[in-house]
C-alpha positions as CSV (number, residue, x, y, z in Angstrom):
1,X,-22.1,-11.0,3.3
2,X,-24.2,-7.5,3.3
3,X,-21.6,-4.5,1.8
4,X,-20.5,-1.8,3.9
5,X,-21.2,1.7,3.5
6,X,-19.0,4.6,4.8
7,X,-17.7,8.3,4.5
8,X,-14.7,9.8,4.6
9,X,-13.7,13.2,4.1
10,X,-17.1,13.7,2.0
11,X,-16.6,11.2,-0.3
12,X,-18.5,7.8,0.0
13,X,-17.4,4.2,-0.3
14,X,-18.8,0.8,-0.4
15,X,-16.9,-2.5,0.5
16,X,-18.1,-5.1,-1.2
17,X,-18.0,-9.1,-0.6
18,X,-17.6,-12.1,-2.2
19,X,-16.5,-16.2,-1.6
20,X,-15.1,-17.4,-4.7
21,X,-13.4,-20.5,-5.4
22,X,-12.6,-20.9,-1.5
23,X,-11.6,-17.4,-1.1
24,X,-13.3,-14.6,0.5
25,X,-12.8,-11.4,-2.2
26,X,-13.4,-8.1,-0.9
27,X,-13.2,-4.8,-3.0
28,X,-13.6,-1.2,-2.2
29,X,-15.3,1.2,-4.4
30,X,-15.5,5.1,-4.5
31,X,-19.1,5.9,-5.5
32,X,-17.7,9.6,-6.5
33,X,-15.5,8.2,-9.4
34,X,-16.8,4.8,-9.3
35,X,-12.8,3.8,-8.7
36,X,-12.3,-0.1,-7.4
37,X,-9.4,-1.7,-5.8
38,X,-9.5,-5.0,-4.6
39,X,-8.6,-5.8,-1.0
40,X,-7.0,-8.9,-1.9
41,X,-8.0,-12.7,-1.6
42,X,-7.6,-14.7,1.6
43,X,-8.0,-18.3,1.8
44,X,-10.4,-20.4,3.9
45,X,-7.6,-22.3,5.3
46,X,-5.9,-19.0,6.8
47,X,-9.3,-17.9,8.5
48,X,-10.2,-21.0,10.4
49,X,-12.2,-20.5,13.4
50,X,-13.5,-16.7,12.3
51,X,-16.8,-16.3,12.2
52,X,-18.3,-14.4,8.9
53,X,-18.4,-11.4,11.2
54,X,-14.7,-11.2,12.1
55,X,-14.0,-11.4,8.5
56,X,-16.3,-9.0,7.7
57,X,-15.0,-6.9,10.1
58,X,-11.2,-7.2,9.6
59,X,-11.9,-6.6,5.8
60,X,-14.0,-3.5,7.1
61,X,-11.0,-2.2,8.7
62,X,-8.6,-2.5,6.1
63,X,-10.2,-0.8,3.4
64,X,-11.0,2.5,6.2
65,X,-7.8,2.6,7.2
66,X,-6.3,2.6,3.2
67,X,-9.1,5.2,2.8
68,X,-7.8,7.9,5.7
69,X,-4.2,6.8,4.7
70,X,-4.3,8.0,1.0
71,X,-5.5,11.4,2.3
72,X,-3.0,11.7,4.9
73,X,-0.5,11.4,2.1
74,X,-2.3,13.2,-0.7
75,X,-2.3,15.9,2.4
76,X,1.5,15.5,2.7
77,X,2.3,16.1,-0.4
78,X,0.1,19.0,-0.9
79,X,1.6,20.7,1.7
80,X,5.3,19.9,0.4
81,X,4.2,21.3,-3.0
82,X,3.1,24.7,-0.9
83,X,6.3,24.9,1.0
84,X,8.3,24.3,-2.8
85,X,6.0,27.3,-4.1
């Protein structure tokens, strides 16, 4: 599968993909800091009748939405920090 390329917040990030042993690997890197975290393994077997493109897709979504919710919290907590000051 091609990698997907995206923004967020001016940062960019790449989601990268891979069948190994049976499992489709995905892993999301920052290009800023060159950070990785691995979207986690999912077996064949669990993913029966989705196309390449649904898994694509659903691994697409998961590593945006970890993306905008680490700065919702980093955002959180900078704004507790503000109201401790």
């Amino acid at each position: 599968m091609l990698p997907h390329t995206f923004s967020y917040d001016g940062t960019t990030y790449v989601v990268s993909f891979k069948l190994i042993a049976d499992q489709w690997r995905a892993v999301l890197y920052r290009r800023d800091n060159g950070s990785i975290a691995e979207l986690g393994p999912v077996a064949i077997e669990d993913l029966s009748g989705l196309s390449e493109h649904a898994i694509r897709a659903g691994y697409i979504g998961l590593a945006e939405w970890l993306v905008r919710g680490r700065a919702a919290r980093q955002a959180v907590k900078r704004a507790h920090l503000d109201e401790a000051a």
